[in-house]
C-alpha positions as CSV (number, residue, x, y, z in Angstrom):
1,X,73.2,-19.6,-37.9
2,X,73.2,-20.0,-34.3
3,X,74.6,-23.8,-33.1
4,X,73.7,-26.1,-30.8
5,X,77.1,-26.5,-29.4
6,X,76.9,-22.9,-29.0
7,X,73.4,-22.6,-27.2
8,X,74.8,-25.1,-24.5
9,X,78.1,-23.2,-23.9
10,X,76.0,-20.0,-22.7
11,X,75.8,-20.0,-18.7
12,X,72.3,-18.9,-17.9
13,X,73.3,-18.0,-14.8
14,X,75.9,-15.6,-15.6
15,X,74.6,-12.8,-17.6
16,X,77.8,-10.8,-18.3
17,X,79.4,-13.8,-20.2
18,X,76.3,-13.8,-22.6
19,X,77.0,-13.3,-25.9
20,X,74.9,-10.2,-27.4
21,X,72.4,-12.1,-29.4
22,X,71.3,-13.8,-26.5
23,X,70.8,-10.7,-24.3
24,X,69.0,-9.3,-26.9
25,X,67.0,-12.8,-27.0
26,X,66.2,-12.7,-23.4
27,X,65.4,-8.5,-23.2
28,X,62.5,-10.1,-26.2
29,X,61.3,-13.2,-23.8
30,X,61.4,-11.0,-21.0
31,X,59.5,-8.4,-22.4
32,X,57.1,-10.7,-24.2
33,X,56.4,-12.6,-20.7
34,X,55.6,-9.1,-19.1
35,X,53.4,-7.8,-22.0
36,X,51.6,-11.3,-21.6
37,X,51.1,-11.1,-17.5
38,X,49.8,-7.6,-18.3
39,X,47.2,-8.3,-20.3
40,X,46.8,-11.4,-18.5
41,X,45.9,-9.3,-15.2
42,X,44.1,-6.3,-17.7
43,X,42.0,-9.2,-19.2
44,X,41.1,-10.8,-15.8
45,X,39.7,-7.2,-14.4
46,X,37.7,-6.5,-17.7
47,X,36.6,-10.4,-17.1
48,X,35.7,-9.6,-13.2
49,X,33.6,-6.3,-14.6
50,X,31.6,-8.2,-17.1
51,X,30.6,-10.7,-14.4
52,X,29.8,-7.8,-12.0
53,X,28.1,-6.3,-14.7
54,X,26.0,-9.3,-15.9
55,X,25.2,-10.0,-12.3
56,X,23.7,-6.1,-11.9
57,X,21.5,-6.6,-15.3
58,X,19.8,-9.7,-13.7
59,X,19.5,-8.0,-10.7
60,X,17.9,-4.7,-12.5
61,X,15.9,-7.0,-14.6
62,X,14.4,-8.5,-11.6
63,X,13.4,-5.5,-10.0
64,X,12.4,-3.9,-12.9
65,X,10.0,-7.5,-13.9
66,X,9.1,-6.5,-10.1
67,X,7.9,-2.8,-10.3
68,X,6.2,-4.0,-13.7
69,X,4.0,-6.4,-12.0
70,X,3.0,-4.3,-8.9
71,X,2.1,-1.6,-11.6
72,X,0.1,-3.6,-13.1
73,X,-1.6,-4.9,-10.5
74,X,-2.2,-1.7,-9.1
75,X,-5.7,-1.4,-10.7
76,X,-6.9,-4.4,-9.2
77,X,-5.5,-3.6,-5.8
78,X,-7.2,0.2,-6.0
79,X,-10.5,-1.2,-7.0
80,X,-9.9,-3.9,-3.7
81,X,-9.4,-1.0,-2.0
82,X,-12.1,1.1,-2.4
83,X,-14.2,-2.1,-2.0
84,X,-12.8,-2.6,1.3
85,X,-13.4,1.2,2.3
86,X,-17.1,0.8,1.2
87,X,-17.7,-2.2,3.3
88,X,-16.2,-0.6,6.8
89,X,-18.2,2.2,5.9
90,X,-21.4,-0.2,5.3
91,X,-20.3,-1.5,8.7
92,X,-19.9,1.2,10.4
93,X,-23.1,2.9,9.3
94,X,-24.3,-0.7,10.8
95,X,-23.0,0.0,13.7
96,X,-23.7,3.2,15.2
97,X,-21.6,5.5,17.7
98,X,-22.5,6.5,21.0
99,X,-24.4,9.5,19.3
100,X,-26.4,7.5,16.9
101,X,-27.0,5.2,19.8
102,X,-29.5,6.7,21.9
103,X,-31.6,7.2,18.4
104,X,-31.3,3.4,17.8
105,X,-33.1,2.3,21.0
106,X,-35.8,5.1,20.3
107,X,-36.7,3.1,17.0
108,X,-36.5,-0.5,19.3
109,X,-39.0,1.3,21.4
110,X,-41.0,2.1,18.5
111,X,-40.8,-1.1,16.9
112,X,-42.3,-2.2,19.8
113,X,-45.3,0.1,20.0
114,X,-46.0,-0.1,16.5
115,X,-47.1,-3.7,16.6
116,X,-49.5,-3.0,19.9
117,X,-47.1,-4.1,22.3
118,X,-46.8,-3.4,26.0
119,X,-43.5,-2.6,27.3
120,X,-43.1,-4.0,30.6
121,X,-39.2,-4.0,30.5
122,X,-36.6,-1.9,28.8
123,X,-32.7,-2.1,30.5
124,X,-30.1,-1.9,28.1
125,X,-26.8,-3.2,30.1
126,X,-23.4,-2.5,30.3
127,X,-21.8,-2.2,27.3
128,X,-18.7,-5.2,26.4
129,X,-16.1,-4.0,24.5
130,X,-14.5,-5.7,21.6
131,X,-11.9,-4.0,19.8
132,X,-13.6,-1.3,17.2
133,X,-16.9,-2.2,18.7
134,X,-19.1,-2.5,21.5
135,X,-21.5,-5.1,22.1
136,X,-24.9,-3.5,23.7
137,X,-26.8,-5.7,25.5
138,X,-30.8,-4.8,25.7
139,X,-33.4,-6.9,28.5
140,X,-37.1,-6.3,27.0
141,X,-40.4,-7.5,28.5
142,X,-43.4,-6.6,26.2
143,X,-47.0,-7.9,26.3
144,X,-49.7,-8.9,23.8
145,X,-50.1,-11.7,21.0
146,X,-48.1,-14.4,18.9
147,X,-48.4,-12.4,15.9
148,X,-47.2,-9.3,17.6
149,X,-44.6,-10.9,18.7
150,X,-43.7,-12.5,15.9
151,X,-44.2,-9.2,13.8
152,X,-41.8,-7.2,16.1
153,X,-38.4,-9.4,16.0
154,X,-38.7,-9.5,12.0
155,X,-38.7,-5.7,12.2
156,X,-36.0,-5.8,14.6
157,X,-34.1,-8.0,12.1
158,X,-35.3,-5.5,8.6
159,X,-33.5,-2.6,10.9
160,X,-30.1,-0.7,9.1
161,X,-28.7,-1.2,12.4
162,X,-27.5,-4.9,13.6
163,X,-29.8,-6.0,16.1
164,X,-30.2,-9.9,17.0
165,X,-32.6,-11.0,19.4
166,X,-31.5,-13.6,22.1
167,X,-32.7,-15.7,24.6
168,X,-36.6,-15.2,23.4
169,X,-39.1,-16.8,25.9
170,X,-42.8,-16.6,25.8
171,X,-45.2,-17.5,28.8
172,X,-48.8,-17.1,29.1
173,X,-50.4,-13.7,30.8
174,X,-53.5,-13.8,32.7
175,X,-56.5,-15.4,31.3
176,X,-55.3,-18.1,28.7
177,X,-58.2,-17.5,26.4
178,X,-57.3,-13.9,26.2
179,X,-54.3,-14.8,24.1
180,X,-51.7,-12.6,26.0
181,X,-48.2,-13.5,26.0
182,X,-45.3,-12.3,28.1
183,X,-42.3,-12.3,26.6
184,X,-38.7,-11.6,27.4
185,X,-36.0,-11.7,25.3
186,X,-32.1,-10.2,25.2
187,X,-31.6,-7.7,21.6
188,X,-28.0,-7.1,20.9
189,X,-26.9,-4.4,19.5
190,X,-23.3,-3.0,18.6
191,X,-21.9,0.1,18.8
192,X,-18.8,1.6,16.8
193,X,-16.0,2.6,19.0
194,X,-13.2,2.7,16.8
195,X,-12.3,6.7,17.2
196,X,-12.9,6.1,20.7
197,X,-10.4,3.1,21.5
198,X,-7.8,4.7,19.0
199,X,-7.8,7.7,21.5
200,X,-7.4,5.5,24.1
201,X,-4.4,3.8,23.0
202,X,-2.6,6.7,22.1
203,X,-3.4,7.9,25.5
204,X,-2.1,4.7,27.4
């Protein structure tokens, strides 16, 4: 049995003077302490790869949650869709192009006629643009009755196409008991230019 006396006569510093148990006591420490900073440093990568590795489940959890929901939703959004497509084609069957336009004014003109109207004035205007669309401005004059009057705006306003009248004024025509009013008034129509101002843009 190893004394005390003896354990504080060994010189640490001084390996050659050890005596052999003591080597062979320090080669165990020594290897012991580099077994244990070994699996200290194995244990501290496998602890940084778990962390790593946790972090990439939460992050393909989230996108995955992600991708769930927008699949999901993607009914709803196709059904949005094709309600959207059907209401710019109701709108743009509302609003004609410039071939569809000149047919448009042929059925104001016979709107007009229809309720026994004389057309004193018919000058549609320069056209403002906005955007997809054109606003067409129309100046009409027509003669005869209330009534007739009356009769031709609400057909103006039961037309597919959008037409508003504007600026409506009446005025009596002639003999007063004859019943004859002059009117004037502005319609409004709008024309579909969206092919049209896409080519310009691509040309500018």
């Amino acid at each position: 049995m190893i004394s005390l006396d003896e354990l504080q006569e060994i010189d640490i510093q001084d390996p050659m003077v050890w005596p052999p148990w003591f080597t062979w006591l320090m080669g165990v420490v020594a290897a012991v302490a580099l077994v244990g900073a070994g699996w200290y440093f194995v244990l501290q990568d496998q602890q940084n790869m778990l962390v790593a590795k946790q972090r990439e489940e939460t992050t393909l959890t989230q996108t995955y949650r992600s991708k769930a929901a927008m699949v999901a939703s993607l009914p709803a959004y196709e059904k949005q869709m094709g309600q959207v497509k059907k209401m710019l084609a109701e709108m743009e069957y509302a609003l004609p192009d410039s071939q569809a336009m000149a047919s448009l004014l042929t059925e104001i003109t016979n709107a007009v006629l229809s309720q026994g109207l004389t057309i004193t004035l018919f000058q549609p205007r320069d056209e403002v643009p906005y955007g997809v669309y054109a606003m067409v401005p129309i100046d009409i004059e027509v003669m005869g009755g209330f009534h007739q009057v009356a009769e031709f705006v609400s057909t103006i306003s039961a037309m597919d196409r959008i037409v508003t009248v504007r600026n409506l004024s009446m005025r009596q025509t002639g003999d007063d008991t004859a019943g004859q009013l002059t009117t004037s008034a502005s319609l409004v129509t709008y024309r579909y230019v969206g092919a049209e101002a896409t080519k310009q843009d691509k040309s500018g």
